[in-house]
C-alpha positions as CSV (number, residue, x, y, z in Angstrom):
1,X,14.3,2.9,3.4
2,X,13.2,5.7,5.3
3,X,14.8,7.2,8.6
4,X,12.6,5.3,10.1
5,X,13.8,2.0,9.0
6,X,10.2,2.0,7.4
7,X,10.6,1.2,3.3
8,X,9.0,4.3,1.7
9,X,8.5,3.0,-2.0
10,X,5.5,4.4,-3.9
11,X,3.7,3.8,-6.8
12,X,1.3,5.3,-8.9
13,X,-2.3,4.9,-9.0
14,X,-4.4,4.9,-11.5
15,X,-8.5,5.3,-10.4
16,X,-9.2,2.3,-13.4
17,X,-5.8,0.0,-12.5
18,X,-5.8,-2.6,-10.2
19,X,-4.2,-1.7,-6.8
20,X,-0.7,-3.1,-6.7
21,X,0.9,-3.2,-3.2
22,X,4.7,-3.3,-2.2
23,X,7.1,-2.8,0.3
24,X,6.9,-3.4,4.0
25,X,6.0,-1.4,7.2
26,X,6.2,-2.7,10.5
27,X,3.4,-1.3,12.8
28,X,1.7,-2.3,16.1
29,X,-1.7,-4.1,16.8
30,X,-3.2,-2.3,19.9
31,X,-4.5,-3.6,22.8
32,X,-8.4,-3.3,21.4
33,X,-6.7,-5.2,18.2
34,X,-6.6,-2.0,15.9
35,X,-4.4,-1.5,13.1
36,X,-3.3,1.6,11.4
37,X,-2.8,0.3,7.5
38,X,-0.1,3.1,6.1
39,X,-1.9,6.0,4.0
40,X,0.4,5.2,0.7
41,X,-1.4,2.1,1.2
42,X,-5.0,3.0,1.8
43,X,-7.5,3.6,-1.5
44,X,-10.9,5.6,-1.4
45,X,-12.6,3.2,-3.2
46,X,-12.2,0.3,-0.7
47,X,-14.1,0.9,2.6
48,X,-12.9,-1.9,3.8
49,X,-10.0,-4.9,3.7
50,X,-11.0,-8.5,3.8
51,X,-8.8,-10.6,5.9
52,X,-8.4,-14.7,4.8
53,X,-6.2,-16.7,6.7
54,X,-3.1,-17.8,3.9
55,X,-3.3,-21.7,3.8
56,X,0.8,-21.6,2.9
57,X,2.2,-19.1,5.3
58,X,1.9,-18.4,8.9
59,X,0.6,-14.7,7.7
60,X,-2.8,-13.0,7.2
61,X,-3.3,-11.8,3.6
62,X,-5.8,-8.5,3.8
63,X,-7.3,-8.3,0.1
64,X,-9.5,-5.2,-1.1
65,X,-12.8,-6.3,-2.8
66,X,-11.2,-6.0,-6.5
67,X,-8.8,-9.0,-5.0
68,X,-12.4,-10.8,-4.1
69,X,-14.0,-10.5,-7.3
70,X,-10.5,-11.9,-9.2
71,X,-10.5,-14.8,-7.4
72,X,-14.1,-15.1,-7.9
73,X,-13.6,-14.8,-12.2
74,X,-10.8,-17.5,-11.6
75,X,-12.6,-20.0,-9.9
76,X,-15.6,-19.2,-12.4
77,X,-13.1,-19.5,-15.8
78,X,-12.1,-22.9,-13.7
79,X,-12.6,-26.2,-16.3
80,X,-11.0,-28.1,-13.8
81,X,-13.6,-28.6,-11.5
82,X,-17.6,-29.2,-11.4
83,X,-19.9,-26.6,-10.8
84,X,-20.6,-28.6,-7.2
85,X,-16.8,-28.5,-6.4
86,X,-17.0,-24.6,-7.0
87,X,-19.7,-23.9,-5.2
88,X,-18.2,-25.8,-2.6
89,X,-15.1,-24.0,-2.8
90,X,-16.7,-20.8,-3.2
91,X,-18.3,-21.0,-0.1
92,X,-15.8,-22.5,2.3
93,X,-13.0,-20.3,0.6
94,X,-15.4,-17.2,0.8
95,X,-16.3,-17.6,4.3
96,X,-13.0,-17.4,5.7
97,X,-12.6,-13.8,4.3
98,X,-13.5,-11.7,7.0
99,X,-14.6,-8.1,6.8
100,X,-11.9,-5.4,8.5
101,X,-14.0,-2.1,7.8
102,X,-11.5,1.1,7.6
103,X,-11.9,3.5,9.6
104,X,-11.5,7.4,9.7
105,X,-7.7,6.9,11.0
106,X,-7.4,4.7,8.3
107,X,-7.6,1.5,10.6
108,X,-8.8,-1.6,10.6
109,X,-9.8,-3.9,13.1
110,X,-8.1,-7.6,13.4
111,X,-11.3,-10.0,13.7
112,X,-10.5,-12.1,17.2
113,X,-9.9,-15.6,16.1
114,X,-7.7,-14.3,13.8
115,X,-5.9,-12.1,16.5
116,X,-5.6,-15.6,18.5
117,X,-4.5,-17.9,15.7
118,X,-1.8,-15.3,14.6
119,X,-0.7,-13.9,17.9
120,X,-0.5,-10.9,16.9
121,X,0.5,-8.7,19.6
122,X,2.5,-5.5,19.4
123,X,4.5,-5.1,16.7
124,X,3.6,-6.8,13.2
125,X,5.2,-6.5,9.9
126,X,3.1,-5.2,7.1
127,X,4.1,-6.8,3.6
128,X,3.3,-5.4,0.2
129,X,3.0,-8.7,-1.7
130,X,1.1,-7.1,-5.2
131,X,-2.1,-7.7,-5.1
132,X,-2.4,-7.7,-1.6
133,X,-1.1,-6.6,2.1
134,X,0.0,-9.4,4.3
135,X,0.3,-9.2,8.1
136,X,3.0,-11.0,9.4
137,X,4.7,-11.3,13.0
138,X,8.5,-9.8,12.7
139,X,9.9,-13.1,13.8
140,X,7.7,-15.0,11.2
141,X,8.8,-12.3,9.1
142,X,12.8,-12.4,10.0
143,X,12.2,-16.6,9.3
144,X,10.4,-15.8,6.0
145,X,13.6,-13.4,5.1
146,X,16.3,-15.3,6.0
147,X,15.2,-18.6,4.1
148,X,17.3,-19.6,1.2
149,X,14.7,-17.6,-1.4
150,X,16.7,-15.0,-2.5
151,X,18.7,-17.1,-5.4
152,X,15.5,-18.4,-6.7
153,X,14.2,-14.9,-6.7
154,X,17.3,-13.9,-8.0
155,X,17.0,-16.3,-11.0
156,X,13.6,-15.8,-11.7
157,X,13.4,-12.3,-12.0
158,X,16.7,-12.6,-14.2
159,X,14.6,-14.9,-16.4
160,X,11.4,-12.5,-16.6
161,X,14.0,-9.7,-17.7
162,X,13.5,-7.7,-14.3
């Protein structure tokens, strides 16, 4: 952790690689509902971050377009569905995403409902979870943290040989 108290892990990026996000900032959403997303984190070939509402966690995952398309290939590779349940899907699942357009300071602006369903107001917690960023309130956060994870973590990445 930095000085700060801000976690100031880095990792390489390759133009051709998937964008791999991790570690956590904490940052403030402004009173017009602007957030700064940290440079280390920001990519020139996204213009934008697509927020979608996480169905599992009282967070707000923000996925680059790369992140869309995936999830797109995945629902397409899908046998266990009909093509009317994955169009269904597809559109329902789609249309929560909303666009959060970057701009030249590198923020982003949190769509109102979303601002109202997550309460975000001043400080948030910005998590690196891989393959995307999720926005969390510090006390959702501190909850999330403090939750008896960490053995299962623990055992799992033990398992994977990390």
């Amino acid at each position: 952790m930095g000085a700060s108290g801000e976690d100031s892990s880095t990792m390489v990026q390759h133009d051709d690689s998937p964008r791999i996000y991790n570690g956590h900032e904490s940052r403030v959403v402004d009173e017009k509902n602007r957030l700064n997303i940290p440079a280390r984190w920001r990519d020139a070939r996204y213009a934008e971050l697509h927020a979608l509402p996480d169905s599992n966690n009282p967070c707000l995952k923000l996925l680059n377009a790369d992140e869309l398309r995936r999830m797109k290939r995945t629902l397409d590779d899908s046998k266990d569905f009909t093509p009317a349940q994955k169009k269904m899907f597809q559109r329902r699942w789609f249309s929560r995403a909303m666009p959060c357009p970057l701009d030249k300071q590198g923020r982003i602006v949190v769509p109102t409902e979303l601002q109202e369903r997550y309460k975000f107001s001043g400080e948030v917690v910005i998590v690196g979870a891989c393959e995307c960023l999720e926005l969390w309130r510090p006390e959702d956060w501190v909850e999330e943290q403090s939750q008896d994870a960490d053995a299962t973590v623990d055992s799992m990445a033990e398992s994977l040989g990390f």
